[in-house]
N, C-alpha and C positions, 0 to 999 in steps of 0.2 A: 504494500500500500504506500500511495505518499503520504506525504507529513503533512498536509493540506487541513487537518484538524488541529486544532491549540486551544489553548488556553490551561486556566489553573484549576486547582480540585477545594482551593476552599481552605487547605491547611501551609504552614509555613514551617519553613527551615532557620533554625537558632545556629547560626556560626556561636561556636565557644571559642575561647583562645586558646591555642596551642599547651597542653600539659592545665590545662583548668579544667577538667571536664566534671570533676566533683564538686567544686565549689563556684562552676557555671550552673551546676546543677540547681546547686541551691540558692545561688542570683537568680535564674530563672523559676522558683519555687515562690520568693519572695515576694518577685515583680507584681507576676500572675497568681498565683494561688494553685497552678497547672504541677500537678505530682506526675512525675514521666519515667516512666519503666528503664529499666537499663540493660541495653544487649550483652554487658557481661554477665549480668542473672540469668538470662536467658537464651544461651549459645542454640542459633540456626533456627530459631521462631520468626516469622515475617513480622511488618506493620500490621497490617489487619488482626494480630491475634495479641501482640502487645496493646495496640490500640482500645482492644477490649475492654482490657481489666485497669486503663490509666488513659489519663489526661493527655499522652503526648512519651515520647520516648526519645529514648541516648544513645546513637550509633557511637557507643564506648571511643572503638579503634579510632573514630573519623572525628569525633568532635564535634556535631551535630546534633541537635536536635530538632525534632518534627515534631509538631503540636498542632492542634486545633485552641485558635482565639480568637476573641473578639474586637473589637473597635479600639477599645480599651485597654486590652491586654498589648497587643500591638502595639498601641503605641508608648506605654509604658518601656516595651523592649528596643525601640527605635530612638529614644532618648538614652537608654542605656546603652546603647550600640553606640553614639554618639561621646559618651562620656569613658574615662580609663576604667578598666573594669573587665570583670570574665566573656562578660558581651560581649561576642567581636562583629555580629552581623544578624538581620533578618530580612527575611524574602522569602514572595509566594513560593510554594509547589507548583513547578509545573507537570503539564498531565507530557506522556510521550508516546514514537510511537514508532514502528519498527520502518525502516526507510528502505524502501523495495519499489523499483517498477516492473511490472508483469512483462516475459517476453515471450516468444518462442519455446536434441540430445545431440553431445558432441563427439567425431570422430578421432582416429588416431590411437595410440598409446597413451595419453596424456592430454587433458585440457587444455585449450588454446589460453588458460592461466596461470598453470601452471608451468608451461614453456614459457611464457613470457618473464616469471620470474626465477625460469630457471633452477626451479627445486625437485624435477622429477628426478634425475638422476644423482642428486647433492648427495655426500657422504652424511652427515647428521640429519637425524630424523624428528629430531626433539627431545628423543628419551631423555628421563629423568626432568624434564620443565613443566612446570605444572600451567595449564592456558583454560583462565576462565575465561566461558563465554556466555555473557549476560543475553538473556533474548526471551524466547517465548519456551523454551526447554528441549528435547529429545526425543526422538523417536527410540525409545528405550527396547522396538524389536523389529529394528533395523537390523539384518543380517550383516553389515559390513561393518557394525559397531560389537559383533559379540566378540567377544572375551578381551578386549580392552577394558584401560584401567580407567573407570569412570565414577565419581563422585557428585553428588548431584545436592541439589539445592532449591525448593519452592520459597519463592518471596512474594507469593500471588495469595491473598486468603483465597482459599474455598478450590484452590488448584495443584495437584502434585506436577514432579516435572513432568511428565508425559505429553508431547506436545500436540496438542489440539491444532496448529495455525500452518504449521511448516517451515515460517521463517529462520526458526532457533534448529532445526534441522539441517537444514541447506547451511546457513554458516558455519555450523562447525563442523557438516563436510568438508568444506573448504581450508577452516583454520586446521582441523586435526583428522578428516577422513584419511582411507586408506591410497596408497599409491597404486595398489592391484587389488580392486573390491571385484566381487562375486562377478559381476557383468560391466561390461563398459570401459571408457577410456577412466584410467587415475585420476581421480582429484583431489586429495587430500595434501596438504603442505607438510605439516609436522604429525605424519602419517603414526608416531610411536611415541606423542607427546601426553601425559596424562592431561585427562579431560577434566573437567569439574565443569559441570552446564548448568549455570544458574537458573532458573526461571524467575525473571524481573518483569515480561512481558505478558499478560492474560492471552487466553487463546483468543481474544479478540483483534489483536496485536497491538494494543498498550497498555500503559502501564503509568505509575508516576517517578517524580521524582524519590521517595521514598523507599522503594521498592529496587530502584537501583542504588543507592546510596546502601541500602542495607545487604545486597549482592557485592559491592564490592569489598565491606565490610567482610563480609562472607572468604572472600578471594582472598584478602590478606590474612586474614587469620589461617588460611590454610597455604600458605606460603606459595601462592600465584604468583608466579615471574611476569606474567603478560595477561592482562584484562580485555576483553574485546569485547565491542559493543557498536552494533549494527542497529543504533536505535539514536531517535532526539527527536527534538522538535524546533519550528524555524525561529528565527531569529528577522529583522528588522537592520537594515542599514546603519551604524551607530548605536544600536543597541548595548549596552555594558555586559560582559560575557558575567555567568554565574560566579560571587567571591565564595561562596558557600563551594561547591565544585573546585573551582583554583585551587581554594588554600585544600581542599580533599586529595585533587591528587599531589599536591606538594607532602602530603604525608604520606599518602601511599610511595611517592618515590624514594624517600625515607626510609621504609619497610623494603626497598626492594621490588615493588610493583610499578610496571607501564602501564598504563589507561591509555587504551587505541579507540580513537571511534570515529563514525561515519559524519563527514561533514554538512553529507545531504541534501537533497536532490531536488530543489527549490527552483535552479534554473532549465531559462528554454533558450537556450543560445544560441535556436537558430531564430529566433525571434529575435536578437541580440540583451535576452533579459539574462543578468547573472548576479545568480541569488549569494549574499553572506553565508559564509558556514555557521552551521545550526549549533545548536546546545546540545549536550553540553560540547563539542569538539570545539567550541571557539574558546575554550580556557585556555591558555598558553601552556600548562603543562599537563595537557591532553593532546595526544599525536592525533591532529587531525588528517583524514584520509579520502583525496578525492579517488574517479572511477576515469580510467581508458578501455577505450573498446578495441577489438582485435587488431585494428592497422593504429594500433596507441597514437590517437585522437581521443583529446578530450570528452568526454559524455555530454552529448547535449542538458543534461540533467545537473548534471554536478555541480555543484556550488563550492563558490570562489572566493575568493580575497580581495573583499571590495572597500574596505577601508581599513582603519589602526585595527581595529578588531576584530581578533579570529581570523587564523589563515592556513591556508592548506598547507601539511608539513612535507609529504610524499603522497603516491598514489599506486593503487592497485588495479588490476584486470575487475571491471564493472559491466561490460554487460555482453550477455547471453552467456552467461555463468553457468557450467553443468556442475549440479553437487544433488548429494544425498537430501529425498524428500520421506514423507510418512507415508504408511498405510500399502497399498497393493504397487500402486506406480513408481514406490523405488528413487527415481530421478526425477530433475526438474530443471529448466533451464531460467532465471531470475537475473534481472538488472539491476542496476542502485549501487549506490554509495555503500551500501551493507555487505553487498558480494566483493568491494574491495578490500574493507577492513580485516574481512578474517583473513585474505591474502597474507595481508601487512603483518597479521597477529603470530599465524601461522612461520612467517618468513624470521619475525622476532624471537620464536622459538629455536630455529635453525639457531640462529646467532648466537642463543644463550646457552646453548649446548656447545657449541663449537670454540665461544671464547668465555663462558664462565666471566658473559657479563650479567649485569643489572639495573635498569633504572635507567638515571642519565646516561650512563654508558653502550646501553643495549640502543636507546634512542641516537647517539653518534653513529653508531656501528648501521643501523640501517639508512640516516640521513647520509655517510661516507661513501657507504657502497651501491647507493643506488644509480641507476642507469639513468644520466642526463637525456632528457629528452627535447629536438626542439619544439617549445614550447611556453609560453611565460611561467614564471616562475609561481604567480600568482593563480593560475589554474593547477599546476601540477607540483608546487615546491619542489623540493630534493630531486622530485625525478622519479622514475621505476625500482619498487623495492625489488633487492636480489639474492637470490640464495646465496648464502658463503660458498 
């Protein structure tokens, strides 16, 4: 689907300050009167089931809190956010949403993506890199996924992972499917990388901001080298990218974790419209990822680097993507900014196997090696990510 729906769901996100998250706690206790659950009492519970039994809750790892408040409460925290203090920020929740355009199985040994970045025949495969991937969850009996190492995670109330939509399918064919599955040409990049497939996405294919913040939380406690997220929603010309989100992945990279995600698929450039990259990818320390198509030409889709804020960092193979779907039909061919990202995720994993990097490091390592394209820099940054 595109990202053509928006808006917020009514609850907001408490930036705490860095190493405050206890006695943000109880600043934010004070302000409001909002008593909020904490994700270290309750390891791998979603929102919706914290949300039950409390006012609002504490992504511990991230420093975050998500509440429901009123007028009042609000802006009591918007003067505190203002003043020194465990407050570091507040702002809405946005709703998101899995960024895909519908297209058209591909021939050969190999995807016309997987050539392109050059990972079919690559000596590292990913093993031992753990690649979460945030989305709508897994086809858990998918034939080309049995007896891989797979760990899994619902942040959807009322939904296990089992994926209802297909999106969360198809990407992490791509990030970690296999190089020789049962029928077809290879598609998988870090074909022998442990999975961990969060489910942040409802089978409807959105979700909010909460539900991903609490899947990444998820990913770093379980010592995720690489995040990927084939999900957001758009963004406005000048818009100020999420501080709640920034200052998140500046702690995930901290821990050791990359946060990859799809820039998204706003524009129509053959109309000459080109859309800003979406949220959360326009955070500066979130690799944001546009999409090239088989004669690596920009996507008419993809969204660009249209002002200070938010800019494409690299780009992946985006459309007529063949990877792993649910249910009887196996495969699926899918366009968008989504079928890039687990490219990039998947390619980050090669790297992190191969040089036992991390974090800033692992983010050099694919902006260094990537294949200069001509192109501006502004539609495709770095260039083509490439296997080691």
């Amino acid at each position: 689907m595109t990202t053509s729906e928006t808006g917020g769901t009514g609850r907001y996100l408490v930036l705490l300050e860095d190493d405050s998250t206890v006695v943000g706690t109880r600043e934010l206790n004070r302000l409001t009167g909002i008593r909020c659950a904490n994700t270290a009492d309750a390891a791998g519970a979603g929102p919706g089931e914290l949300f039950s039994s409390a006012g609002g809750i504490v992504l511990n790892q991230l420093g975050v809190a998500l509440i429901s408040a009123d007028d009042d409460q609000v802006a009591n925290l918007q003067r505190a956010a203002g003043e020194t203090g465990p407050i570091a920020g507040i702002e809405s929740e946005r709703r998101v949403f899995a960024i895909t355009e519908p297209a058209p199985p591909a021939e050969g040994e190999f995807t016309w993506g997987i050539q392109a970045v050059r990972s079919g025949n690559a000596q590292p495969t990913g093993r031992g890199v753990r690649v979460a991937v945030l989305d709508t969850g897994l086809d858990m009996q998918h034939p080309d996924f049995a007896g891989r190492d797979i760990v899994t995670g619902s942040f959807v109330e009322g939904q296990d992972v089992q994926d209802g939509h297909g999106h969360g399918t198809h990407v992490i064919g791509t990030a970690c499917g296999p190089r020789n599955p049962q029928s077809g040409p290879g598609y998988g990049v870090a074909s022998e990388a442990s999975i961990y497939a969060g489910k942040v996405l409802g089978d409807d294919g959105s979700g909010s901001d909460g539900g991903i913040l609490s899947g990444i939380e998820w990913a770093i406690s379980n010592g995720c080298g690489v995040v990927s997220m084939s999900l957001g929603s758009p963004t406005q010309p000048g818009q100020p990218y999420s501080e709640a989100f920034e200052r998140i992945a500046r702690r995930a990279m901290q821990r050791g974790t990359l946060i990859i995600a799809a820039a998204g698929n706003e524009s129509q450039r053959s109309t000459g419209v080109i859309a800003p990259v979406g949220h959360p990818a326009n955070c500066p320390s979130v690799m944001a990822v546009g999409a090239v198509d088989p004669q690596l030409r920009i996507a008419d889709f993809s969204s660009g680097t249209v002002d200070e804020i938010g800019q494409v960092d690299v780009v992946g193979p985006g459309v007529d993507v063949y990877s792993s779907w649910p249910g009887a039909e196996r495969y699926r061919k899918l366009s968008g900014t989504s079928m890039a990202t687990p490219h990039v995720a998947g390619i980050a994993a090669l790297h992190a196997q191969q040089h036992a990097e991390r974090a800033w490091g692992l983010w050099a390592r694919l902006t260094q090696s990537a294949r200069r394209l001509p192109l501006p820099s502004t539609d495709v940054g770095a260039g083509l990510v490439q296997a080691p």
